[in-house]
C-alpha positions as CSV (number, residue, x, y, z in Angstrom):
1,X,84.6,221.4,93.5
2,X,85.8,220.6,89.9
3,X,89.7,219.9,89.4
4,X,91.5,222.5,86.8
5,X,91.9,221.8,83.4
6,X,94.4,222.9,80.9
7,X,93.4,223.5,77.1
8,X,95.2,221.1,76.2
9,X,93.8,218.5,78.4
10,X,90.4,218.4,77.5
11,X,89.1,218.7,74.1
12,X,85.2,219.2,72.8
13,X,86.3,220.4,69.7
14,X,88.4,219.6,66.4
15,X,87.8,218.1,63.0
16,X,86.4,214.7,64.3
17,X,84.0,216.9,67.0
18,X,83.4,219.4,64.5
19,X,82.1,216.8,61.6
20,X,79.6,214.9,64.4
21,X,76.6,216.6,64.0
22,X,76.9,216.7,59.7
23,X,78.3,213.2,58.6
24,X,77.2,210.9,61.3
25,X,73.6,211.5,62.5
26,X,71.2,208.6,61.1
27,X,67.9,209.7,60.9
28,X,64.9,210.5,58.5
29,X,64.1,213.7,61.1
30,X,65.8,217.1,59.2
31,X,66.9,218.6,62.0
32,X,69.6,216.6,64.3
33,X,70.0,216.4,68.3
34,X,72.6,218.8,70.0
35,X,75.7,216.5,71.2
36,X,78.6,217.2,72.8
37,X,81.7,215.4,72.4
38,X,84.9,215.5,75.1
39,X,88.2,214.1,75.0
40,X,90.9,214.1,77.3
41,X,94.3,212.5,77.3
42,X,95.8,212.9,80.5
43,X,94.5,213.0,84.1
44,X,94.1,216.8,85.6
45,X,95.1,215.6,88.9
46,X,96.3,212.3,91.0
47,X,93.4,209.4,90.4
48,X,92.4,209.3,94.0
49,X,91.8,212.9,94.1
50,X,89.6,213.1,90.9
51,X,87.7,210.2,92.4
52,X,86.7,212.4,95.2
53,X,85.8,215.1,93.1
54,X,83.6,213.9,90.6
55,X,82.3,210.6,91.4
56,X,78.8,209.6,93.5
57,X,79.2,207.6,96.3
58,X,78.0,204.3,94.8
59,X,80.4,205.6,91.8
60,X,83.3,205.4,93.8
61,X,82.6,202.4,96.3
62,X,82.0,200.7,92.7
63,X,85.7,202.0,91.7
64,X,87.9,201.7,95.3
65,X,86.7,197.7,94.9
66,X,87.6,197.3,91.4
67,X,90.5,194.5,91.0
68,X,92.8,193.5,88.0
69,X,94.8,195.7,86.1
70,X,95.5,199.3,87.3
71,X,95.3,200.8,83.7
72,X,91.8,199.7,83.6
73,X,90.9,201.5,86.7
74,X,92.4,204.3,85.9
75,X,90.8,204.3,82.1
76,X,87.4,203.7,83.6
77,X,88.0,206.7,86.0
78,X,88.7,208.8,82.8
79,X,86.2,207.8,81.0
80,X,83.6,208.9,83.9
81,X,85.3,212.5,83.8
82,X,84.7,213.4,80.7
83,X,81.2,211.5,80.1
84,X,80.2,213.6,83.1
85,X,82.0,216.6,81.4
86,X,79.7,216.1,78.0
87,X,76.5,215.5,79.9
88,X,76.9,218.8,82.2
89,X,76.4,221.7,79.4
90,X,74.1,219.6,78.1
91,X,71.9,219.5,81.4
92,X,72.9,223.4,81.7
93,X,71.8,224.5,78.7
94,X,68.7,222.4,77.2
95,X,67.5,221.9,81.5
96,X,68.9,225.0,83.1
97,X,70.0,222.1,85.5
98,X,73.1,222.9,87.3
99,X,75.0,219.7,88.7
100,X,78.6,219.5,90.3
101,X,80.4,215.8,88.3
102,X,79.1,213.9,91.8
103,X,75.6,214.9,90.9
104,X,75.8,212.4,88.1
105,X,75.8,209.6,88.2
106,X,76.5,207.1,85.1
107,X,76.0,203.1,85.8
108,X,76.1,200.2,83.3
109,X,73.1,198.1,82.3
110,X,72.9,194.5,82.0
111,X,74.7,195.2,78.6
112,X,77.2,197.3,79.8
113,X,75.6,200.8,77.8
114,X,76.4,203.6,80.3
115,X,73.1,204.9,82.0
116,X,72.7,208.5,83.3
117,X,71.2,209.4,86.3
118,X,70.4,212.6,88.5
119,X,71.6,213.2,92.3
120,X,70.8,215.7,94.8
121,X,68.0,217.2,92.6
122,X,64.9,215.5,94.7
123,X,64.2,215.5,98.8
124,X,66.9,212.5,99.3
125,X,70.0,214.1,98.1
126,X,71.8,210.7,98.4
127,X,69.5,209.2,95.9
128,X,70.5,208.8,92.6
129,X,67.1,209.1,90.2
130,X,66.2,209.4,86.7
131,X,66.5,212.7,84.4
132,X,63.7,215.5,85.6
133,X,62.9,215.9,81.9
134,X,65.0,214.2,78.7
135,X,67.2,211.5,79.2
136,X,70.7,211.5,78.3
137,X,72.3,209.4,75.8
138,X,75.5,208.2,76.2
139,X,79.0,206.6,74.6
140,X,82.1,206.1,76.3
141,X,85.7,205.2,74.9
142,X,89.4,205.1,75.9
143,X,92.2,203.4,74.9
144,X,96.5,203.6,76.2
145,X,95.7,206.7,78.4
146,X,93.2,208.8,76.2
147,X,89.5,208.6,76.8
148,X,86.5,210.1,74.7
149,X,82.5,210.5,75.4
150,X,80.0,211.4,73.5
151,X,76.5,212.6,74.6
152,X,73.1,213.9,73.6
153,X,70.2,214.9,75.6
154,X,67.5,213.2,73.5
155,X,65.6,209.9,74.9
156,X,64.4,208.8,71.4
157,X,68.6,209.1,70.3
158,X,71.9,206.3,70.8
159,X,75.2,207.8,70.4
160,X,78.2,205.2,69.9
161,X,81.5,206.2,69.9
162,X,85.1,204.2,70.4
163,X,89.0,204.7,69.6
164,X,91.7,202.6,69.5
165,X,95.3,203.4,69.1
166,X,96.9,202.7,65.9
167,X,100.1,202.5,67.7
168,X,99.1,199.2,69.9
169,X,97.5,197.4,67.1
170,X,97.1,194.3,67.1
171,X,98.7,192.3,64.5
172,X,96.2,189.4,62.0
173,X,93.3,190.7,64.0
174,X,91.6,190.7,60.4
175,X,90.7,187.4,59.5
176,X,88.8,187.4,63.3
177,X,86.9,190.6,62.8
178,X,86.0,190.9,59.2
179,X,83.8,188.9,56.7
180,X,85.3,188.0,52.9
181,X,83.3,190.7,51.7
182,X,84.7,193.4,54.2
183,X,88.0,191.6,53.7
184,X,88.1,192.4,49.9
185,X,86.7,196.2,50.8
186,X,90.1,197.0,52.7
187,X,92.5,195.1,50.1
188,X,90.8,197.6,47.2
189,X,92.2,200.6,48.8
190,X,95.6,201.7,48.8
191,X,98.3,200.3,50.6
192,X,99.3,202.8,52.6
193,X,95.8,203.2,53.8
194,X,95.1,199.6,54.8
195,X,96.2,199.5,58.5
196,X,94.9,203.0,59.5
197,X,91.4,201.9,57.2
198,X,91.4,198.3,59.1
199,X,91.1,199.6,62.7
200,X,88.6,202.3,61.8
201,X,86.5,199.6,60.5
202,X,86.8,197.9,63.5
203,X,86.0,201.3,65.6
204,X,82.7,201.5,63.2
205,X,81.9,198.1,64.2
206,X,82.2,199.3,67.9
207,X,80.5,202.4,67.8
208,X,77.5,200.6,66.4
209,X,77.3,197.9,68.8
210,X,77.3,200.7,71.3
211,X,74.7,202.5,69.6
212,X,72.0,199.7,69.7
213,X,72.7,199.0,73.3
214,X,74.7,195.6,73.4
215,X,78.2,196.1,72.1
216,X,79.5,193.4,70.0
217,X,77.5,190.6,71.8
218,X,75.7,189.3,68.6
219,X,79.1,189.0,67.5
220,X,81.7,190.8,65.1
221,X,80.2,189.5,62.0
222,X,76.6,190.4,62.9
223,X,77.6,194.2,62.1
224,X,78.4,193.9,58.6
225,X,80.1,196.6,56.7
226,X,78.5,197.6,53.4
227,X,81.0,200.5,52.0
228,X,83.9,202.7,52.7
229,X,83.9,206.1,51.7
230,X,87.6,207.4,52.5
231,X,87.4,211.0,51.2
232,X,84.8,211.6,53.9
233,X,85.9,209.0,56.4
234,X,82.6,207.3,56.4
235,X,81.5,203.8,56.9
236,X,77.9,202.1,56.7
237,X,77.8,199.2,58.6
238,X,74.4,196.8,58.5
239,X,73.5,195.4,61.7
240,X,72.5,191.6,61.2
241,X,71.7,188.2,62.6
242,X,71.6,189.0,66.5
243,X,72.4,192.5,66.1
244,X,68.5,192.9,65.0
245,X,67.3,192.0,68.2
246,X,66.4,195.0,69.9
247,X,66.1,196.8,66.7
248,X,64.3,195.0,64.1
249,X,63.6,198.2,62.4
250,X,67.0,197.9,61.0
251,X,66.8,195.0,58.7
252,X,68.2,195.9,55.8
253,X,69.4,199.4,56.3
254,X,72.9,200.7,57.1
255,X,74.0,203.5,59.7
256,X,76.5,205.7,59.0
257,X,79.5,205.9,60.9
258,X,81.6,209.0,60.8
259,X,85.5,207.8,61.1
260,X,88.5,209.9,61.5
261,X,92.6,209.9,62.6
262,X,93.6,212.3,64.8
263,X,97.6,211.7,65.5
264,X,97.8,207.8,67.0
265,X,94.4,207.6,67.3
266,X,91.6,206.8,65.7
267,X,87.9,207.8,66.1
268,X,84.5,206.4,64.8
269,X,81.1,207.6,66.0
270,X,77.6,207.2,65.1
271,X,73.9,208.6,66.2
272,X,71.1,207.0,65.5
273,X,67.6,208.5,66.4
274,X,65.2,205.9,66.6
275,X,62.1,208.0,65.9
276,X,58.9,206.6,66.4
277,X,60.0,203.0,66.6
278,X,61.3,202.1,70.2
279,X,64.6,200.0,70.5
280,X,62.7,197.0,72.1
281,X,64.3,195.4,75.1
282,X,64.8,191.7,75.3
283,X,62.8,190.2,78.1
284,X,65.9,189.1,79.9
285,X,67.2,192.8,80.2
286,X,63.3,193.8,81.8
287,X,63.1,191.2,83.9
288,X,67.2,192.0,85.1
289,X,65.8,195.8,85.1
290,X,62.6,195.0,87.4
291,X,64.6,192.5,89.6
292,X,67.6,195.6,90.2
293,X,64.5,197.9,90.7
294,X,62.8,195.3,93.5
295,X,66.0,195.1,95.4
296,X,66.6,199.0,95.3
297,X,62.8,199.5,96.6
298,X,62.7,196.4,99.4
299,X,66.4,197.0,100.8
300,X,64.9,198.6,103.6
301,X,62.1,196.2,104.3
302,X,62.2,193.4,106.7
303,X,62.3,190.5,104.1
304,X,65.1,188.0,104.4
305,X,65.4,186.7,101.0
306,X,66.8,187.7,97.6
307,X,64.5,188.8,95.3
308,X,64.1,186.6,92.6
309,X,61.8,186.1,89.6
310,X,59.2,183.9,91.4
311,X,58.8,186.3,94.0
312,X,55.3,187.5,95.3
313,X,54.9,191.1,94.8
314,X,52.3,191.0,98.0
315,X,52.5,187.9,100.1
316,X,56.2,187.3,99.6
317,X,57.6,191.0,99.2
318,X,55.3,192.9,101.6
319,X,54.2,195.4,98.7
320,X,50.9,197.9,99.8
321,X,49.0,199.1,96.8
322,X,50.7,202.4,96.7
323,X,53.7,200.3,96.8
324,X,52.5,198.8,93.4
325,X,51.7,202.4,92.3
326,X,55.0,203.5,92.5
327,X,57.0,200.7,90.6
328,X,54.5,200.8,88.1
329,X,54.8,204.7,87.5
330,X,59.2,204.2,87.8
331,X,58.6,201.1,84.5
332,X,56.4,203.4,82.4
333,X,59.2,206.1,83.4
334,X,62.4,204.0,82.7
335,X,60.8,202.6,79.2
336,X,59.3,205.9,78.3
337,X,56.0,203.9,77.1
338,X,52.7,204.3,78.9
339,X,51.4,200.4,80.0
340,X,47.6,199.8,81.5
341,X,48.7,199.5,84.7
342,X,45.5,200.4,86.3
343,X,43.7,197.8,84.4
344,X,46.4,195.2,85.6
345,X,46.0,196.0,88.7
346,X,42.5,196.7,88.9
347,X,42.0,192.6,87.3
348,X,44.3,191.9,90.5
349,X,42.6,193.2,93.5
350,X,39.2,191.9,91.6
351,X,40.2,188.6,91.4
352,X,42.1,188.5,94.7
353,X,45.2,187.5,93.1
354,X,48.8,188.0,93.6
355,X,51.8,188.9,90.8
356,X,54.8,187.6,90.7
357,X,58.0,189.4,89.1
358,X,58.0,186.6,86.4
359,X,54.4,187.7,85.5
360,X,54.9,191.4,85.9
361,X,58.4,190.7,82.9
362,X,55.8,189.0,81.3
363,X,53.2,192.1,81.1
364,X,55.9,194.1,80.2
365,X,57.4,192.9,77.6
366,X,53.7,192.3,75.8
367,X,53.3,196.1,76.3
368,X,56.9,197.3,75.1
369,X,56.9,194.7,72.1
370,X,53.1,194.9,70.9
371,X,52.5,196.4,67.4
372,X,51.2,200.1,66.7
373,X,47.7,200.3,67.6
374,X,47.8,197.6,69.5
375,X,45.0,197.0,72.0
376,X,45.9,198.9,74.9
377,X,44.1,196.8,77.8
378,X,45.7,193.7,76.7
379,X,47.3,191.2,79.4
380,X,49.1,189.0,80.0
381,X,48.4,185.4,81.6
């Protein structure tokens, strides 16, 4: 069952919606991904109610023991409706996959970057899985009561999107946030323009971070901002320093982010199709992934201790061959790369060895970082 909405409740259309697909996408392909964009600035029904409607089970045992500040809660909850409400026509359309909100499931990573899964689609409809086909990319923003998502249905795409509210600005955020150089870009333009110009700059900043995975953990400066174009309401922003991590590719090339006001608020959103080269995980977010992985595929097992990254895979964990089999068909799966696994574990059961999750990050990360035309077979020690 999915609660009523009003027209003027949820939005997927409008100048800043309609300008996505034209003035933001970042790519050397011609022809850009389908996205859908949603907003909605009020709730269609009480909280508790729409938490019952829409969200999974581990969704909503996640939300009923979240603590702090009740506008956050609620924000969060928004923010689920109408990612959920961006990802379904996509699904509908591109999958012919036809999911009720609860079927879908979005989760953060280590990072925070909203990850979509699938339930009710395999022979455990309790299970939450990944996509049966493309993956979907996906944003999420709200701010003072309004939330907005932003979604594409592309595994080789990141969407970034954020708002802020020009109403609850913060006052001499500037001199934190901004460089010299990105300093002396808002004091060229017009007075009347600098406040407005000053938080969509921060938005850009945002919507990048989001784009390449980690937010603004490389910190505000390591997103640089190049130009301003205010007839078009663009901005290039450069990622730098830390911000290159997962995306070295970047180095010296902007992304264009696609700004805009719509009455209090304002918007900035960028998509960015990486193409051939892979954003390349950090070996600390694999070896999180593949620990979260062995605790979802051991909870069942008799095995007493956490799992933790000097664990066993065969004398400690308990794992059978076909065991191995499937976690190393769910990796290539997750990271969308094919790995020798069959040699790996061929070299294993010939030398009588074992494999430890440290080893196993190890192996991973060789495979997902190695150059192109790299030797396939190679392994790690």
């Amino acid at each position: 069952m999915q609660p009523p909405l009003s027209s003027s409740q949820l939005h997927t259309a409008g100048p800043f919606m309609n300008a996505l697909g034209s003035m933001v996408y970042n790519s050397s392909v011609t022809q850009a991904p389908e996205s859908v964009c949603v907003r909605m600035n009020a709730f269609p029904c009480e909280p508790n109610v729409l938490a019952d409607l829409i969200l999974s089970p581990r969704e909503r045992e996640h939300w009923r023991s979240m603590r702090g500040v009740e506008k956050r809660r609620r924000e969060w909850l928004l923010g689920r409706y109408v990612a959920k409400e961006a990802v379904r026509p996509l699904l509908e359309k591109n999958l012919d996959l036809h999911l009720s909100p609860e079927e879908i499931e979005i989760m953060p990573d280590p990072y925070g970057r909203p990850l979509v899964k699938y339930c009710g689609s395999g022979p455990d409809p309790m299970v939450c899985a990944g996509p049966p086909g493309r993956a979907s990319s996906l944003s999420i923003a709200h701010s003072h009561g309004t939330a907005v998502a932003l979604a594409v249905l592309d595994p080789e795409t990141r969407v970034g999107i954020d708002l802020e509210s020009l109403s609850h600005r913060r006052e001499d955020f500037e001199a934190i946030a901004f460089s010299p150089d990105e300093r002396s870009l808002l004091a060229a333009l017009p007075g009347n323009l600098h406040q407005e110009w000053a938080l969509r700059m921060w938005c850009a900043k945002e919507a990048v971070g989001k784009a390449l995975g980690r937010g603004l953990s490389a910190g505000l400066l390591a997103f640089h901002i190049t130009r301003v174009e205010t007839a078009k309401g663009l901005i290039e922003v450069e990622p730098r320093d830390g911000a290159l991590e997962p995306c070295p590719q970047l180095r010296g090339k902007s992304l264009n982010v696609y700004t805009a006001r719509e009455s209090n608020f304002v918007f900035a959103a960028t998509i960015y199709q990486q193409g051939a080269v892979r954003m390349r995980p950090s070996r600390q977010e694999i070896l999180n992934y593949l620990l979260q992985k062995m605790g979802e595929l051991t909870q069942d097992w008799d095995y007493p201790d956490p799992v933790r990254p000097g664990s066993r895979l065969f004398t400690e964990l308990g794992f059978e061959s076909l065991d191995a089999v499937v976690l190393c068909t769910a990796i290539q799966e997750h990271y969308q790369t094919p790995m020798p696994f069959a040699e790996l574990l061929a070299e294993i059961g010939q030398q009588q060895r074992d494999l430890s999750i440290d080893e196993l990050t190890d192996f991973v990360n060789t495979h997902l970082g190695g150059p192109p035309g790299a030797d396939a077979t190679r392994r790690v020690q």
